[in-house]
N, C-alpha and C positions, 0 to 999 in steps of 0.2 A: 877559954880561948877556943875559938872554934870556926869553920871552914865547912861552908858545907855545897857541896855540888849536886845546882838543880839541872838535871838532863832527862830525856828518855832512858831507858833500861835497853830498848833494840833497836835499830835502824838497818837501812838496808843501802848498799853500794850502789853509787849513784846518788844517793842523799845527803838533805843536810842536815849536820846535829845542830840543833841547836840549843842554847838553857845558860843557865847564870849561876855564877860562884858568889856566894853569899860570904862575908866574912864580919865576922864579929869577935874580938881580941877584947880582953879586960882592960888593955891599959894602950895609946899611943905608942903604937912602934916606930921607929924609923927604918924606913925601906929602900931597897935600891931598886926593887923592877918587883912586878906580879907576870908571872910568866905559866900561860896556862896551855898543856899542848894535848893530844890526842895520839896517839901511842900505839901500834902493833910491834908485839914479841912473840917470836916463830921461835921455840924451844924441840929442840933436836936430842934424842935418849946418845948422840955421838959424844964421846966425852971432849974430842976436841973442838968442837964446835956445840957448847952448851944454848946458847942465846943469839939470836939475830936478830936485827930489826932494823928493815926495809923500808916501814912505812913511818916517816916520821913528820904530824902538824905543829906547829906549834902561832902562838900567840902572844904575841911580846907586850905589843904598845895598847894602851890602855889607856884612852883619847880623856877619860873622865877621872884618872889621877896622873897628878904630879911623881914624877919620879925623885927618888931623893928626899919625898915631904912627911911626913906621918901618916900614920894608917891605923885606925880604932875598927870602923864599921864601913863598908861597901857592898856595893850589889855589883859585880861584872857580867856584863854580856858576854858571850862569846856563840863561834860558828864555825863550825868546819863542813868542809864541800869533801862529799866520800867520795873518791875519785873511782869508775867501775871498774876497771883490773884491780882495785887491793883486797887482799885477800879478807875473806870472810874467817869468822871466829869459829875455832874451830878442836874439838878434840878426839886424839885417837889413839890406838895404842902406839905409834911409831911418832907421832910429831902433834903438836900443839901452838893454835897462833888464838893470841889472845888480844885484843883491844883497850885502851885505859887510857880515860883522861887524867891527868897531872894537874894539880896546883903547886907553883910554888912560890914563897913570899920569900925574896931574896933579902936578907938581913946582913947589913955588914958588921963582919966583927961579932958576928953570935951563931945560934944556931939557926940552919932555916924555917920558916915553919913550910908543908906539906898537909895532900889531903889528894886523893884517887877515888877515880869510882871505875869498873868495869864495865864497859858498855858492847853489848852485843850487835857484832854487824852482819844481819843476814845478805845471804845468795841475792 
């Protein structure tokens, strides 16, 4: 079983990622959604305030499957627009903002399956 995300490694704000979720499952699942999103987490050393995240893409509707219908093997497209105020990837000794696309194959009644890759967004 396996998921695997083809993307750039860096991009720059103002840009567009672009690249495809490859998936290949041993057996016919049944799904309810493939929902593929694009992710900043701005993590703070404050202990009341561990994790934040401001910048949130996401991609729902996936024109080339059927929601609800089975899922073996697929190629999905996908694209996100870097809007230029969001922040770049970033670390330091007081705060850290990190970038991550998400896979997920929403499974009713099971586990779900998942698959992340980190993608760096330069200045």
């Amino acid at each position: 079983m396996a998921i695997e995300v083809k993307a750039p490694e860096k991009i720059k704000k103002g840009g567009v990622l672009e690249g495809t979720v490859i998936i290949a499952l041993d057996k016919d699942v049944k799904f309810r959604d493939v929902i593929i999103s694009f992710d900043n987490t701005i993590t703070y050393p404050n202990p009341c305030t561990k994790n934040f995240s401001g910048w949130n893409m996401v991609s729902t509707s996936q024109p080339n499957l059927e929601k609800g219908g089975s899922l073996l093997n697929a190629a999905i497209p996908f694209k996100f627009s870097i809007p230029k105020e969001a922040p770049p990837s970033y670390k330091g000794e007081q705060i850290e903002s990190t970038w991550k696309l998400n896979v997920k194959i929403d499974i009713p009644l099971s586990f779900d399956i998942h698959a992340e890759k980190y993608v760096e967004v330069k200045r």
